[in-house]
N, C-alpha and C positions, 0 to 999 in steps of 0.2 A: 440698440437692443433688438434689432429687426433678427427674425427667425429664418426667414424666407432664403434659400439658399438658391432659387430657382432665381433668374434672372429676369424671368418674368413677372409684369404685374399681378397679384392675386387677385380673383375675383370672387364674390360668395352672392347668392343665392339660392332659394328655394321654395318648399312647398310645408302649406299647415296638410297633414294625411286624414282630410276627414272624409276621403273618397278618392275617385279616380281621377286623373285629371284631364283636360276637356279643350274646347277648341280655342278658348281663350286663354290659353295654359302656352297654347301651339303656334299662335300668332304674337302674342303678348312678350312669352320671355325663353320657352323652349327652343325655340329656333336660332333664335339670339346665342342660346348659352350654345351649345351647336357651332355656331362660328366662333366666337369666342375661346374653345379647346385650344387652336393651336396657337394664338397668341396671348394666352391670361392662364395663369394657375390657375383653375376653378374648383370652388368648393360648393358644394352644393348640399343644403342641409333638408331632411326629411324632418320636418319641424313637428315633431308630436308632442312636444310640448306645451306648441303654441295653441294646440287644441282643447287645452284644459280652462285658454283664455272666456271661451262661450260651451263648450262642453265637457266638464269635468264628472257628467253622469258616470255611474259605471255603463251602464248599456253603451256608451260612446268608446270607453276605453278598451273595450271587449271586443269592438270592431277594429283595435287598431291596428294589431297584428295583419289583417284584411289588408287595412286601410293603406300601411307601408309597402306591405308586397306589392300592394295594384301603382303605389308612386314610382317604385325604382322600378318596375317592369315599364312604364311608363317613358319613364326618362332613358332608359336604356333601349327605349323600341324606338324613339324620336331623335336617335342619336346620338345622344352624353355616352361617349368612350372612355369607362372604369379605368382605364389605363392612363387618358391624361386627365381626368376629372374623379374630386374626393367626392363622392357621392355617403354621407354617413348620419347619424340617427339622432337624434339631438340629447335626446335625454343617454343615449349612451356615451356623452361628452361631461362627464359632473363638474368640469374643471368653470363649466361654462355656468353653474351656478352660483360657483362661488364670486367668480367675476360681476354676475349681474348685482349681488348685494353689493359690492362695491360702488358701482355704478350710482346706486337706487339712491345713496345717502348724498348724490352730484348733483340731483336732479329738484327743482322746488316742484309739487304739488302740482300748482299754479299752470306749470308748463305744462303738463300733461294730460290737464282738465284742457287744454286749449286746441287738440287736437283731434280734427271733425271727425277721422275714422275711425276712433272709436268708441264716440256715438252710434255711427253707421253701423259700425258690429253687434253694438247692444241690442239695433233696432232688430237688425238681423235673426239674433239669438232668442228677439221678443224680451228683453230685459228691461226693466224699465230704468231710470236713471239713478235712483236710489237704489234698486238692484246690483249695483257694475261692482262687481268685485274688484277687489289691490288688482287680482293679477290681471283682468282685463287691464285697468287702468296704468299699472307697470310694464305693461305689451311690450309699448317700445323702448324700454330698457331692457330683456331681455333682447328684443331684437339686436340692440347695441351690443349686446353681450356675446351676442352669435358671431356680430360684422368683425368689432374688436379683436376677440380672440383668436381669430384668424388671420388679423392684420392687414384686411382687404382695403385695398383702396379705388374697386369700383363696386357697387352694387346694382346690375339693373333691377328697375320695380315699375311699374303703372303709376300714374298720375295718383292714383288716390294714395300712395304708399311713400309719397316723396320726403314726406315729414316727417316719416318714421328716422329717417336717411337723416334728417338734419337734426336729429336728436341724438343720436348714433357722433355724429360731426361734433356738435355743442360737448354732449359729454370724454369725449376724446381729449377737444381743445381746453376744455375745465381739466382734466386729468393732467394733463400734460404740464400746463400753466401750474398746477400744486405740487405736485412729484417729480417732475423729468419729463424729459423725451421719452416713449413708451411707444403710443401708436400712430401710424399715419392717420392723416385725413380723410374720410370714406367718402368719398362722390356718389350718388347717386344717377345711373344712367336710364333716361324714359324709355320707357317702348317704342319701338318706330307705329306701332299699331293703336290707335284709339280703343279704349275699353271697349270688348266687344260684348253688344248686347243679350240677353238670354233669351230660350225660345219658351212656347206659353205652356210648360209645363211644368210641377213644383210649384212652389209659392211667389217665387218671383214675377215670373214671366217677363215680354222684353221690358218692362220699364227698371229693371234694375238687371245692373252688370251680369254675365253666366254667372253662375256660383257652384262650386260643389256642396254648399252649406244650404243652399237654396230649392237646391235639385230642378234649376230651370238650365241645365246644360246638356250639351252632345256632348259625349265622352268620346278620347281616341279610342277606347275598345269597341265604343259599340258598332253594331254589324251594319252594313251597308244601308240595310231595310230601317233598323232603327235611325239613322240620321237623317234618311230620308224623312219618315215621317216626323220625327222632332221637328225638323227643319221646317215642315208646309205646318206647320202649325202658326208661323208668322202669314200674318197678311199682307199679301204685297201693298195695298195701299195704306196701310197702317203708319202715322208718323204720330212722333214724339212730339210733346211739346216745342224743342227746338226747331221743328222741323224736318228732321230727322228720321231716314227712313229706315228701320230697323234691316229689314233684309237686305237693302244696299249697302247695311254696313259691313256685312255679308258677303256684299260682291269686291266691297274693298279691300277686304282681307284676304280675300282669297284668291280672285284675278287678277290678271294682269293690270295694271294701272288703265291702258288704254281703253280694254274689253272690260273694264268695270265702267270707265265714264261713257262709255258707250252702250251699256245695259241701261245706266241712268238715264241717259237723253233721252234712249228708244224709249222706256216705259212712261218715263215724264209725256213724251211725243203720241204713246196710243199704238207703237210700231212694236212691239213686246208687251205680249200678255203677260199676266200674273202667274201661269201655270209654264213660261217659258222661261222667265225669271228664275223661278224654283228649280227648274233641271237646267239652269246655266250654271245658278251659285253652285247646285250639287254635283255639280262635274267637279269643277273646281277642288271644291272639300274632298273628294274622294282623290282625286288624284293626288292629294297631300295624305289623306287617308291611310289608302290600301296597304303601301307600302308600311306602313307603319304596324297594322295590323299583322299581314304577312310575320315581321320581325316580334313583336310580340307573342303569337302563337311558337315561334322557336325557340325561344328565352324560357316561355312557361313550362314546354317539356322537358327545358335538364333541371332534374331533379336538386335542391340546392346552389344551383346557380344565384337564384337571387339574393339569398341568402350570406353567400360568400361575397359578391361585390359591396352590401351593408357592409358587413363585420371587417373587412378589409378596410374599407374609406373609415368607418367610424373608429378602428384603431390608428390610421395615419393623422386623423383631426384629431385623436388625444393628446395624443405624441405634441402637435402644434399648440396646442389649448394647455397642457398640462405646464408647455415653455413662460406662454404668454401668462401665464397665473403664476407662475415664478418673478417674471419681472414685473408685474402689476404688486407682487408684493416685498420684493426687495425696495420698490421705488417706495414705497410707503414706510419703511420699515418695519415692518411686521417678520421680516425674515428675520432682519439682527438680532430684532427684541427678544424674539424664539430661541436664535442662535445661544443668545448671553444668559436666557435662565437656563437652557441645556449646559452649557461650560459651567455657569454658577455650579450646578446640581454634579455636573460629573467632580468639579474640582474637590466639592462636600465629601463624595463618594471617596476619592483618592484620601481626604487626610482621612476617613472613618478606615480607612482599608479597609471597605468592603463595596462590592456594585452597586448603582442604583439602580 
């Protein structure tokens, strides 16, 4: 029942649009989808859906409009080419709602109280545990319903997001096992990048991941000056519990493998100050930077641009989602069932000679 006509593997991934996205966006999974164009279908979903999971305020909804223009300028300034990548809107996918209640009746409860991140979100949102709505709770069932209906069988994501992946997987292989053959098996592919830490501004600061939800991250828009200072807000001798030094995680993201274990020695050694550190990593980040900024500011002057690569991808992912909810509901038989009372009705109609 495969849709895919492309010879290539599909892949899907994306973003929740509750703001810009940021340097852990850039090392994590943007650069990844980037290589990934010319050898994987990519689909890439602007998940504003998944923002109703921890903010379904109106004041939240009312930024989203904001919120998606600043993602797909994003993704299109880091490199995702609208030409070989579906870049498209999620809530402009409805085929994708009806898939998920399917899904949700696959899934025991049980399972999805068992999954730590979205605790983590609650904490995040300040929710308490009695507070967590269905649809926090259902997350990764929609997720599932994103990966599914696409028919992807890799997703990259971060270590904290890998179980969303195998719940997406379980409910695929439940599906398949009661109905038919339907979807592939979605793998999840890690980051090569360790979570990268957030800097001390927002509510986080670095002891919890960048976040856009957080507001302890660098943004790729922001201006030279701004990442600069974001950035000297870590203290170079600042470690984590693990040990762990936040600004070298810093230097490993963003130099050279060599010239990062080479900052580490020096500073561990007394031979690199803390104010040298700070303009090594920020060389580094700008020269991933500039570039990206440069492109961005030529994206935001044509008028409707951005606008047209959405409605574009998010009409191509209907077309694919509107397939895949076809045969998610022939396998079930829900089509037939429809089919037989429509002939029932039309046959009625023929002996009254008259239409129904």
């Amino acid at each position: 029942m495969a849709d895919n006509a492309s010879s290539k593997p599909r892949l899907l991934t994306g973003d929740r649009p509750t703001g810009p996205l940021h340097l852990g966006h850039l090392v994590g999974s943007l650069e990844a989808r980037v290589e990934s164009q010319d050898t994987h279908e990519c689909f890439i979903i602007v998940a504003d859906l998944h923002t109703l999971t921890t903010r379904p305020q109106k004041q939240f909804l009312d930024d989203l409009p904001r919120n998606v223009r600043d993602v797909v300028l994003d993704l299109v300034s880091a490199g995702i080419d609208p030409a070989k990548a579906t870049i498209y809107l999620q809530s402009g996918v409805p085929a994708v709602y009806d898939l998920s209640v399917f899904l949700s009746m696959l899934i025991p409860k049980r399972r999805l109280e068992q999954i730590k991140s979205l605790k983590a979100m609650a904490v995040a949102a300040q929710l308490t545990e009695d507070a967590m709505t269905l649809g926090l709770l259902a997350y990764p069932v929609l997720q599932a319903a994103d990966i599914l209906m696409a028919r992807a069988t890799l997703v990259p994501v971060g270590q904290d997001i890998e179980e969303h992946i195998d719940v997406a997987r379980e409910l695929a292989m439940v599906f398949n096992d009661l109905y038919g053959e339907v979807f592939p098996l979605p793998q999840a592919k890690l980051s090569r990048t360790p979570i990268l830490p957030g800097v001390n501004v927002g509510v986080g600061g670095t002891g919890t991941k960048m976040s856009k939800s957080l507001g302890n991250a660098i943004y790729l828009k922001d201006s030279k000056v701004d990442v600069a200072d974001k950035l000297r807000t870590i203290d170079p001798d600042e470690k984590h519990a693990d040990g762990q030094s936040p600004l070298l995680a810093y230097a490993r993201a963003f130099c050279a493998p060599e010239a990062a274990a080479d900052l580490a020695r020096d500073f561990d050694a007394g031979k690199v100050t803390g104010s040298a550190l700070h303009d090594a990593v920020l060389q580094s980040i700008e020269a991933r930077l500039e570039p990206i900024r440069q492109r961005r500011s030529e994206l935001d002057s044509e008028t409707g641009l951005v606008e047209e690569i959405l409605v574009d991808g998010t009409i191509r992912a209907r077309t694919v989602a509107n397939r895949t909810l076809q045969d998610v509901r022939t396998a079930m038989g829900f089509e037939s069932m429809w089919s037989a009372f429509v002939d029932a009705t039309s046959e009625r109609a023929k002996a009254r000679k008259r239409p129904y």
